[in-house]
N, C-alpha and C positions, 0 to 999 in steps of 0.2 A: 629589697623593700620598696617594690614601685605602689605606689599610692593613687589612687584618684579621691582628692580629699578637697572638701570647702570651707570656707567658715563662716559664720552668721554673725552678725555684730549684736545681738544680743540674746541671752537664753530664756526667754517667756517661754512658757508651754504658748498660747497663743502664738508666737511664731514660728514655733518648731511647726504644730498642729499644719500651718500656716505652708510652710513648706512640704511637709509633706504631703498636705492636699492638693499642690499645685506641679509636684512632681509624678503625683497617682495619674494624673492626666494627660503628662507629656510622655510618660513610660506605655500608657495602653495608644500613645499613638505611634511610637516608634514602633512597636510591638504589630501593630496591627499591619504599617506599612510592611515589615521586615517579613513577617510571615506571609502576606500576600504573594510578596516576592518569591521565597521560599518554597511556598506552594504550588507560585505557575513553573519554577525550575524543576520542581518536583515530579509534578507531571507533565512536563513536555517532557523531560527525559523518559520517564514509563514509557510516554505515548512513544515516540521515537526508537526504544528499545523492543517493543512490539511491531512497528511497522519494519524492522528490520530483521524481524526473526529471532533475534538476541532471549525474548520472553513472552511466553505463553501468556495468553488473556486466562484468566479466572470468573467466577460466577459475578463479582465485583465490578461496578465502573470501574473506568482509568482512573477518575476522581478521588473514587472511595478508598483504593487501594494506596494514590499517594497522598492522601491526607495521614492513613494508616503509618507510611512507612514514614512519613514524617514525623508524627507523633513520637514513633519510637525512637530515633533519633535527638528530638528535642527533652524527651524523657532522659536517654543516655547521655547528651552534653552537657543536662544539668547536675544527674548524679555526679558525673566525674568533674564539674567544675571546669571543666572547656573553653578554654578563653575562643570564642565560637561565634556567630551571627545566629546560632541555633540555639545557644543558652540563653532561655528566655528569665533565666533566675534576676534575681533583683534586689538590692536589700541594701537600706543606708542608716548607718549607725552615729547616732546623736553623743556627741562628747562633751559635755560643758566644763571648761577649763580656764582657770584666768580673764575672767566676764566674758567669754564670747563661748560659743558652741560650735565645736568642728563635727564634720561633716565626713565621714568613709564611705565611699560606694563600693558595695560589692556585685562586680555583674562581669561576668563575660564576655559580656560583645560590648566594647567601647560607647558604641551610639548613644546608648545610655547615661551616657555625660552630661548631653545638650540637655535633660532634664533636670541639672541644677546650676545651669548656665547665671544665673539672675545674682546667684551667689558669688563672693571672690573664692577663685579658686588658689588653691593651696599645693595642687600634687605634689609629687614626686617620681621623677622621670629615672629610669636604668639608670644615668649617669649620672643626675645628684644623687641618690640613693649609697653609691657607691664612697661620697665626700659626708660624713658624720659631719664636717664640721659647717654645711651647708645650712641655715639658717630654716629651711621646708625640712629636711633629714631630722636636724636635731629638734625640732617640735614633734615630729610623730614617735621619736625616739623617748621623749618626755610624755606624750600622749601612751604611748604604749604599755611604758612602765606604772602612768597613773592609774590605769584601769587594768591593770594586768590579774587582780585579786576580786575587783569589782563588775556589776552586773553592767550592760551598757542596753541603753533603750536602741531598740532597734526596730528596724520598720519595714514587714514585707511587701514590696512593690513589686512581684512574680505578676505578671499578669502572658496568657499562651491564649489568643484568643480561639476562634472556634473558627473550621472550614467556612471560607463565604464565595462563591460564586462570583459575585460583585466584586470582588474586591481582588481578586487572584490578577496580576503579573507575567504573564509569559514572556521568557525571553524570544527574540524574532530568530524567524529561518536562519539567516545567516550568521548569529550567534549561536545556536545551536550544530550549524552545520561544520562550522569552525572547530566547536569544541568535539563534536561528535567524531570527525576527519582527526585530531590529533590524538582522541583516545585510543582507535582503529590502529593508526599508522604504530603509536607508539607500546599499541600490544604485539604487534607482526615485529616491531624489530625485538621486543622482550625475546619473543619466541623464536626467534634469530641468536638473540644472544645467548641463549640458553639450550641453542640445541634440540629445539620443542620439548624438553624437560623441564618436570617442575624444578622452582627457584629453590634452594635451602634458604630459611630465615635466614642465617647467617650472611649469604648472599644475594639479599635483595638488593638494599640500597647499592649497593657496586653494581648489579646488573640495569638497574634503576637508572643510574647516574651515567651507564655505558648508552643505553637506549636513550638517555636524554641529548649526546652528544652526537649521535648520530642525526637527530630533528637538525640540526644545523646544516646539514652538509646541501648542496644544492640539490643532488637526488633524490634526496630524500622529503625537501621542501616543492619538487614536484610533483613527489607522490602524494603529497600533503592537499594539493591546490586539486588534483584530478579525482581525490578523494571527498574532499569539499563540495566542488561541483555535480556529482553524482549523488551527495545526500541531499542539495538544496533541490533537487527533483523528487525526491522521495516524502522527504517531512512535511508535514501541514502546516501550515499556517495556524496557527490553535490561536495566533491574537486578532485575528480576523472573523473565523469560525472556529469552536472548542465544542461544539454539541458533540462530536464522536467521545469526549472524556466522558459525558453525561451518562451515555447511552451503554446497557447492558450488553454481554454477549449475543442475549438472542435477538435482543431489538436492534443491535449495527448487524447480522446476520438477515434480518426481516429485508424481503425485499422491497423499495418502493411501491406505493401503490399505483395502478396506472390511473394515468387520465383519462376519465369517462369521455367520450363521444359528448358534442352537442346534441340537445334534442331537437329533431326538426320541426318545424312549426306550423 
């Protein structure tokens, strides 16, 4: 029963209202920063996975494509309740009990916190949760049972802003290049440890966890470091210049125009 829970010192509609409209504002800006983020990761890996052969370009921008595939994954962490930086769900439920109104946040992605910071906080961490007789345990255990039959006012703060240009994150070359070089390295020893044969479900994580213990060995962290080095020559810079993400198939195909000749005078 881990909680992230507040309480209000008193239950006016006026201060619920009160809170709520001041948390609608700090949740569209986590939201906004988080997906910026999201979305320059999103597509520098497309872009990256295209400049290396990995995936064919489409009639689509880089852009439009990982807005796309972000979409649907923000869609998927919310249905399944994903505790996630991608579930952009949101939702905080008003209790009023023994003069004061406690507070439940429902979301996801922790960040989401800072949006009722003003409040005292109340949670319940894995390891109170586990002491009933924990003074935060045994309120929500009392909170739970009061409203266990009853309707509780609840308040959606979902906010999934919309693709922006302006606002997109990219991680740099050499974070990319880092990550890109460990995924490489750590698919070649998969297929190492497997024989180039697919994995059975049953033996993933074991193969998984073989190919994780190999990244350790010094061999294998120089293959790591020459794999690195070889992608920071190939990826772009997208936080410097990102117009190739803009640009269509046939228009990064179009050749440059030339430079016309001065006219002599």
């Amino acid at each position: 029963m881990v909680i992230d829970g507040f309480r209000m010192k008193t239950g006016s509609l006026e201060e619920i209202e009160g809170v709520i409209s001041a948390a609608e504002g700090k949740v569209r800006g986590i939201a906004e920063k988080t997906y910026g983020r999201l979305l320059g990761k999103e597509t520098a890996f497309l872009c990256d996975c295209i400049a290396l052969g990995a995936v064919q370009r489409t009639e689509e921008t880089i852009f439009e494509q990982a807005a796309a595939s972000l979409e649907r994954q923000i869609e998927a962490a919310g249905a399944s309740g994903l505790e996630s930086e991608k579930n952009f769900r949101v939702f905080a439920q008003f209790m009023p009990f023994e003069g004061a109104v406690y507070v439940k946040l429902l979301a996801g992605n922790p960040a989401y916190r800072k949006a009722f910071i003003p409040l005292e906080d109340v949670s319940v961490s894995e390891a109170e949760a586990k002491d009933e007789q924990n003074g935060k345990t045994a309120l929500w255990i009392r909170l739970h049972q009061q409203y266990a039959d009853r309707a509780v006012l609840t308040a959606n703060l979902t906010y999934v802003p919309e693709p922006d240009r302006s606002k997109i994150v990219y991680p740099s070359v050499c974070e990319r290049s880092r990550t890109m070089a460990r995924d490489a390295v750590m698919n070649r020893l998969l297929r190492q440890a497997c024989g180039g044969q697919d994995i059975p479900p049953y033996l993933l994580m074991r193969k998984v966890e073989e190919a994780a213990g190999l990244l350790l060995q010094d061999s294998t962290k120089a293959m790591l470091e020459e794999e690195e080095r070889r992608l920071k020559k190939i990826l772009l810079p997208l936080d410097k210049d990102d117009s190739v993400v803009f640009r269509s198939i046939k228009e990064a195909a179009a050749p440059e125009p030339e430079a016309r000749p001065a006219e002599e005078k």
